[in-house]
N, C-alpha and C positions, 0 to 999 in steps of 0.2 A: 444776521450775523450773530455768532453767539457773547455773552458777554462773560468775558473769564474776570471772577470774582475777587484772587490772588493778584491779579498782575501790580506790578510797584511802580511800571510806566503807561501812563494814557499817551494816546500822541492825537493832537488836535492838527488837524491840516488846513493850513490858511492858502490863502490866493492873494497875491497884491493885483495893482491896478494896470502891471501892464501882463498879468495873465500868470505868472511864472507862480510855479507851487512852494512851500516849504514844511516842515515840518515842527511844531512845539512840544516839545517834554514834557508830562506834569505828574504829579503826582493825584490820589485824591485828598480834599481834606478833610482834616481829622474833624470829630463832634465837636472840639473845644475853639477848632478854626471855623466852624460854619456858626456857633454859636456866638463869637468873638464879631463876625461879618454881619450875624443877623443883629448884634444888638446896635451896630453904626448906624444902621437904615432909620432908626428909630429918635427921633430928641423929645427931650421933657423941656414944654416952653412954662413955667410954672408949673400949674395940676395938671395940665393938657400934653399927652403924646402924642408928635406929628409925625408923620411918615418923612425923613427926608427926599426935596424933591432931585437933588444930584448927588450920586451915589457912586459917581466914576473915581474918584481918591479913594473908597475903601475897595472899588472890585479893579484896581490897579493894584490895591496894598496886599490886597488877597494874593493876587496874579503872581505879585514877586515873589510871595512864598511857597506858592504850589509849584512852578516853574522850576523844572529840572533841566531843561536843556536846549537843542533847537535842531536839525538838520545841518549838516557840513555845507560849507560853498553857496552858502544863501548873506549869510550878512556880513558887513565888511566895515574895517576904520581906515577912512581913507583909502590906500588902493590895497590894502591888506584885510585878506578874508581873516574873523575869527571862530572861536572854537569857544564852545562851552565844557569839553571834553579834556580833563584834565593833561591826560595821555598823549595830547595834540601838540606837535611844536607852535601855533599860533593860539595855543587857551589862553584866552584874557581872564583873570583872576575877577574883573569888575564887570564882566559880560550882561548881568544883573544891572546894573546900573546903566552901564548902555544902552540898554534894550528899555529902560523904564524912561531914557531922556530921548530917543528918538524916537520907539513905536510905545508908548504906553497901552496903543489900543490892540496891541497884540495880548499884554499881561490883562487887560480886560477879558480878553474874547478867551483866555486861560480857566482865569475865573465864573465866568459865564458858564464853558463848556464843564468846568467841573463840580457847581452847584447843580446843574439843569443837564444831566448826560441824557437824560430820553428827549431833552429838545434840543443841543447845540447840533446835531448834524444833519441829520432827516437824509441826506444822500442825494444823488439826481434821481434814484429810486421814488423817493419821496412823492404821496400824491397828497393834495390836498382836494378835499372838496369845496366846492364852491357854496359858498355865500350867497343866499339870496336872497332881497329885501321882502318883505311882506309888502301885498298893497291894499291901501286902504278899502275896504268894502263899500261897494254901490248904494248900500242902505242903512251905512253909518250915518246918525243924526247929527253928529259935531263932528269937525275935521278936527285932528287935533292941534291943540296952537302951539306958535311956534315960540314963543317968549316964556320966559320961567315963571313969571311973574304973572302971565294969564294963566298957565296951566295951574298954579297954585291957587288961583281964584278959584278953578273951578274944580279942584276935590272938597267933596264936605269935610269941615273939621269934626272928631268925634263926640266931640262935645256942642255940638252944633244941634240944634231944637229941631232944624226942619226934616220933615220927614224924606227917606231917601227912598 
C-alpha cells in the first residue's frame, strides 16, 4: 500500500474485545512533539540518566495531542452516541477528555502507531518469520551456566595474568 506523504489524517483501526471495528484520527507529530515525548523517557537521577521504566502518562499525553477524531457510531455517553465532528448535532466539545478517562489505551495505541508507522499495523498480510533457538553443540566443553554470577566467574577479566 502506498504511503502518501501529504495526507493531514492517519486513521489507525482498532478492534475492541467483543470484535467490533472503529476508527481513530490523527495527525502526525511534529519534530518538536517527538522530541518533547523523547525527552520524558529519559530521568537524571543525579550524574546518571535512566531510561524511564513506565512511560504510558507521556504516550497517553502524546495520544491527546495527535488525536483528531474517531469514526461515528462507535462511542457513546450513556445512551447517547457522540461526535468528535464539529458539524455533528451530538459533538461533545470535551470528546478529548472522555476518551482519555475511559480508553486512555486508545490515545496510547495513537501514539504508538504515529511514532512507529512501519510497525503499528503489519496487516493480517503480515508474515513473520520464525524464531529459532540455537542448540547447544555435541562438543561444547561447558554448558553454559545458568546464574549471572557463574557466568561472570567464568569470563577472563582483561587485566587478568592468566593466559587465555
Amino acid at each position: 500500500m502506498p504511503c502518501n506523504l501529504t495526507a493531514t489524517r492517519q486513521v489507525l483501526v482498532m478492534t475492541d474485545q467483543a470484535g467490533e471495528t472503529y476508527e481513530l484520527y490523527f495527525r502526525m507529530p511534529t519534530n518538536d512533539e517527538r522530541v518533547w515525548h523523547s525527552n520524558r523517557l529519559l530521568e537524571r537521577k543525579g550524574k546518571k540518566t535512566v531510561i524511564r521504566q513506565n512511560i504510558f502518562a507521556e504516550q497517553v499525553a502524546l495520544g491527546r495531542k495527535l488525536i483528531i477524531g474517531f469514526s461515528e457510531g462507535y462511542f457513546m455517553d450513556g445512551d447517547l452516541f457522540i461526535s468528535s465532528d464539529p458539524s455533528k448535532p451530538y459533538y461533545r466539545k470535551d470528546w478529548r477528555e472522555l476518551l482519555e478517562q475511559a480508553r486512555p489505551t486508545d490515545l496510547q495505541g495513537v501514539a504508538l502507531a504515529a511514532l512507529r508507522p512501519a510497525l503499528a499495523g503489519g496487516g493480517d498480510d503480515a508474515e513473520e518469520e520464525p524464531v529459532e533457538m540455537a542448540e547447544p553443540s555435541e562438543d561444547s566443553e561447558v554448558a553454559a551456566p545458568t546464574d549471572p554470577a557463574e557466568a561472570a566467574e567464568q569470563v577472563p577479566l582483561a587485566s587478568s595474568s592468566e593466559p587465555s
